[in-house]
N, C-alpha and C positions, 0 to 999 in steps of 0.2 A: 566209905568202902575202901579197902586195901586197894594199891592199883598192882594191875598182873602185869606180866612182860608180854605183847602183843606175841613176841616169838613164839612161845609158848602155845599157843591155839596150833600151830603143826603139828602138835604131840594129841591131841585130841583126837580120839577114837572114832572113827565113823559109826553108827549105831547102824546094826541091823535094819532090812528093809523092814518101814511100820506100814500098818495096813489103815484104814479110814475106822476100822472099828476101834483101832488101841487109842488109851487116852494120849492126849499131849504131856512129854516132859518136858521137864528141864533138861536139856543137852549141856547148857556151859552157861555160866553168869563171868562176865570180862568186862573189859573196855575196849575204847577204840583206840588208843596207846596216844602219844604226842602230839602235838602238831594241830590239836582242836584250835577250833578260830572263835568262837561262839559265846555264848554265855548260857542257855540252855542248861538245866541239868542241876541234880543236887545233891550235895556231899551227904551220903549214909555210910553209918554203921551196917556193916560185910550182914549182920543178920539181918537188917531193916530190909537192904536189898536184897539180898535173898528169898523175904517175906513176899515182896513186891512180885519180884520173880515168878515165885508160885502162887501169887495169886493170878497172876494176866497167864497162868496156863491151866487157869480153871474150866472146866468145862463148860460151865453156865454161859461163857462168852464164844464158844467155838460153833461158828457159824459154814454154812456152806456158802460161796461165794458167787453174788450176781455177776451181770456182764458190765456192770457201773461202777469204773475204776477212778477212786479217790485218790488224795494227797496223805502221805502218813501222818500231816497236822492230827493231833489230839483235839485239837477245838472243834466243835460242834457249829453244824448250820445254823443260821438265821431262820427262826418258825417259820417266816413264808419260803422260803427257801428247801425245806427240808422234803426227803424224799421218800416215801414207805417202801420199807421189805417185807418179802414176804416172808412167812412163819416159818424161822430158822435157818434165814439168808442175812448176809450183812454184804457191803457191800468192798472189795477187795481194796488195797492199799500199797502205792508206791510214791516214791519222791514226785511229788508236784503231779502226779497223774499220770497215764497212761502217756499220754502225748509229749509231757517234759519227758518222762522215762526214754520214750521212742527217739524223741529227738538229740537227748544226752548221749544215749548208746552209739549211733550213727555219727556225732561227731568224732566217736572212739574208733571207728571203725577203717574210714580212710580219709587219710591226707587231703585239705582241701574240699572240694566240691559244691556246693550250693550253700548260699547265705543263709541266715537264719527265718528271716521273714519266707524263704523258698520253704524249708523243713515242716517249720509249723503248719500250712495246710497240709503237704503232703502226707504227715501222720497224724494228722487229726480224718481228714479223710479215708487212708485205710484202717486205720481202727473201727471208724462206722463201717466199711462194707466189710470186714472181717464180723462183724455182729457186738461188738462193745457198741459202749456209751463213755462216753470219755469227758471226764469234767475238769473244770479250770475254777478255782478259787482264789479269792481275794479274804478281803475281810472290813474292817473299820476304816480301816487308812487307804484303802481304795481298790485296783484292779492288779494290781502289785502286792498282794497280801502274801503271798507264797512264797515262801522260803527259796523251794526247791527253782522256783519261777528266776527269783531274781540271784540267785546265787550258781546258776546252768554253768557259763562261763568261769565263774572262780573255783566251783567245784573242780573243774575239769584241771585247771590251774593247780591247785592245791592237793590233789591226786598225785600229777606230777612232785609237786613237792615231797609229798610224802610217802614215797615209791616204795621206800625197804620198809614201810608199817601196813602200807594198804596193801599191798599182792600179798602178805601170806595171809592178810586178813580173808583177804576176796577169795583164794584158793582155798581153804577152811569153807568158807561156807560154799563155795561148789562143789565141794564132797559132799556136805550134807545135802543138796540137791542132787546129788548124784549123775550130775556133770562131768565128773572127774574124765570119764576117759573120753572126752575131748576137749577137754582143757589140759594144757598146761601150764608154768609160771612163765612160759618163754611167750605165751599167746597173751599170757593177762599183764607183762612186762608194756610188753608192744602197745595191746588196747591204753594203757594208761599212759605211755610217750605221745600216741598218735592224738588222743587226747587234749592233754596238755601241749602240743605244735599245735591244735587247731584255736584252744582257747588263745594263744598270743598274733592270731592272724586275725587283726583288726577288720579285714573287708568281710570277713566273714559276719559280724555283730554288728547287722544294722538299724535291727528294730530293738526299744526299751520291754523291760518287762511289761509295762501297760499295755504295750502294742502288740508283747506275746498274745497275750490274756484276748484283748478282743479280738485278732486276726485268727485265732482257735472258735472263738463263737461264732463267725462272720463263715465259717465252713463250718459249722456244724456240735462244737462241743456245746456241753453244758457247761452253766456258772452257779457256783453257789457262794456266798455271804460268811464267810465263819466267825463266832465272836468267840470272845472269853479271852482268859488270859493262855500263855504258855506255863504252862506246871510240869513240862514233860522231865522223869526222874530216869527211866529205862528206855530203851528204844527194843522195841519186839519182834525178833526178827523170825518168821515162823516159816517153815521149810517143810510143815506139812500141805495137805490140797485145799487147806481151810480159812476162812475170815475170821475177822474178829469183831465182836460188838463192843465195839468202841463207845455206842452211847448208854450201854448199860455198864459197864467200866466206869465212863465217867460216875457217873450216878451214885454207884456203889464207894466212888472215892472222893467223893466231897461233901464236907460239913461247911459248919456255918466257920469256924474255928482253921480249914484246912483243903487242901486238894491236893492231889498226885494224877498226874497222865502219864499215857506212853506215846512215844511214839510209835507206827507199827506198821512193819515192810513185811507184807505176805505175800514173801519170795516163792513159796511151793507152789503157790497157783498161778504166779507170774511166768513159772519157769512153763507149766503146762499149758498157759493160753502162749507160749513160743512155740511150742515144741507143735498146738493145734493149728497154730496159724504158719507155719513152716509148712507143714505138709498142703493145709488149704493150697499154698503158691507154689507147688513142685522144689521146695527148699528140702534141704536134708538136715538131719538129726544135728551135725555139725555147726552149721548153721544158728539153729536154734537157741543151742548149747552157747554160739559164742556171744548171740544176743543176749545171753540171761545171764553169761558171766558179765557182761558193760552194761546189766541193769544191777547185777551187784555192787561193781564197780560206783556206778552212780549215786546210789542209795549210800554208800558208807561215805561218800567225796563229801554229799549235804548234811548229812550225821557230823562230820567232823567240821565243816563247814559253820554250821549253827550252834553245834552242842557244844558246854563247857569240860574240861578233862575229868571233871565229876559224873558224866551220864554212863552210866552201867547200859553194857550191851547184854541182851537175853536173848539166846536162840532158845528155837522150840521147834517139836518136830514130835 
């Protein structure tokens, strides 16, 4: 795939409000511009990607989303492990879960404050009384299988680094959330310095990713098992209110001969379980808005973090 100038995504139109009956498109096929850390990801030809593109905004996989928020891994549970949905539910997706998502946002938010080993129950436990299910995965290699899990602190780091690629990226897609007006570049500036100060304050990182992982089950999350390899080619970033069926994706893209995954941040329904759990707590619209631009933020810091400069970014909406 050609690679585009990250700048370039500010020229990007906002599309009209869509409604839950219009199908999903294609809004924009890009990348994540410089500065990937990863190896993740795989060089196509501009039409091959673009094929891929429109196939993960196929209808057959556009699901309404439960309360049981996954990691945007492509790998699939372990059989004893796995969870049933119900008929025409899948179950929604962000960097390392609900609970890394919550906790990476909040270290964006202010300078200082509570250790890491503090954070983890704190949002594991209000995500259960907000009414989620909040899961933590590992995989083969142990209770550290997640990306998003063991890369929280470099993400945050590496955001910092990469200041002039990620805010116009992160600002782009808060339009398409339609955040916009209460975001700014000068708010999404800030979240990614404060960020990146918290990631270099050592007192603050005192438990291992192993320690994330049980001390979330020890209050309350779930755990699951994920196998398989990484095959992720695109990373999916959907800014409508809907899931993705990741496991009929897989299915439909692996042979004996081949496989291709996405990765898949379904930012539209992350933005609106903010916006519902803002009000649950007498929080305002603001609020919400600046927690779902630092779960933007998040998701694109572990995107460049794992992925190589070959992974095609695809929004959808």
């Amino acid at each position: 795939m050609e690679r585009s100038a990250t700048a370039s995504l500010a020229a990007i139109n906002v599309m009209e409000e869509e409604t839950m009956n219009q199908s999903l498109e294609v809004l924009a096929v890009t990348d994540f511009g410089p500065g990937n850390k990863g190896t993740i990801g795989r060089k196509m030809a501009e039409p091959e990607c673009r094929q891929l593109a429109a196939e993960a905004s196929d209808e057959k996989y556009r699901r309404r989303p439960t309360n049981r928020w996954i990691c945007v891994d492509k790998r699939l549970a372990k059989p004893e492990h796995r969870v049933p949905t119900a008929e025409g539910e899948a179950d929604p997706q962000t960097a390392g879960g609900i609970i890394i998502t919550d906790t990476a946002a909040s270290f964006m938010a202010d300078a200082g404050g509570p250790k890491l080993s503090e954070r983890i129950p704190t949002y594991t436990k209000a995500a259960l009384a907000d009414g989620l299910r909040p899961v933590m995965h590992g995989d083969g290699h142990g209770a550290a299988g997640c990306g998003a899990n063991k890369t929280l602190r470099s993400s945050l780091q590496s955001n910092g680094e990469n200041i002039e690629v990620v805010v116009p990226l992160a600002q782009t897609v808060c339009a398409y959330l339609k955040i916009e007006s209460w975001i700014d570049e000068p708010a999404i500036r800030q979240s990614v310095l404060t960020g990146q100060a918290n990631a270099a304050n050592d007192k603050l990182w005192d438990i291992t990713p192993e320690e994330v992982t049980e001390l979330a089950i020890a209050n309350g999350a779930e755990y699951e098992e994920l196998e398989g390899e990484h095959d992720e080619a695109i990373t999916r970033v959907d800014v409508s209110d809907d899931a993705f069926d990741k496991s009929a994706f897989a299915a439909d893209h692996t042979s004996a001969e081949d496989s291709v995954g996405a990765f898949v941040a379904t930012l539209g329904a992350l933005r609106n379980e903010n916006f519902r759990r803002a009000k649950t707590h007498g929080q305002t619209e603001q609020d919400a808005a600046l927690k779902t631009m630092r779960d933007v933020l998040f998701n694109i810091g572990v995107c460049k973090e794992l992925s190589s400069e070959d992974m095609a970014l695809v929004l959808l909406g």
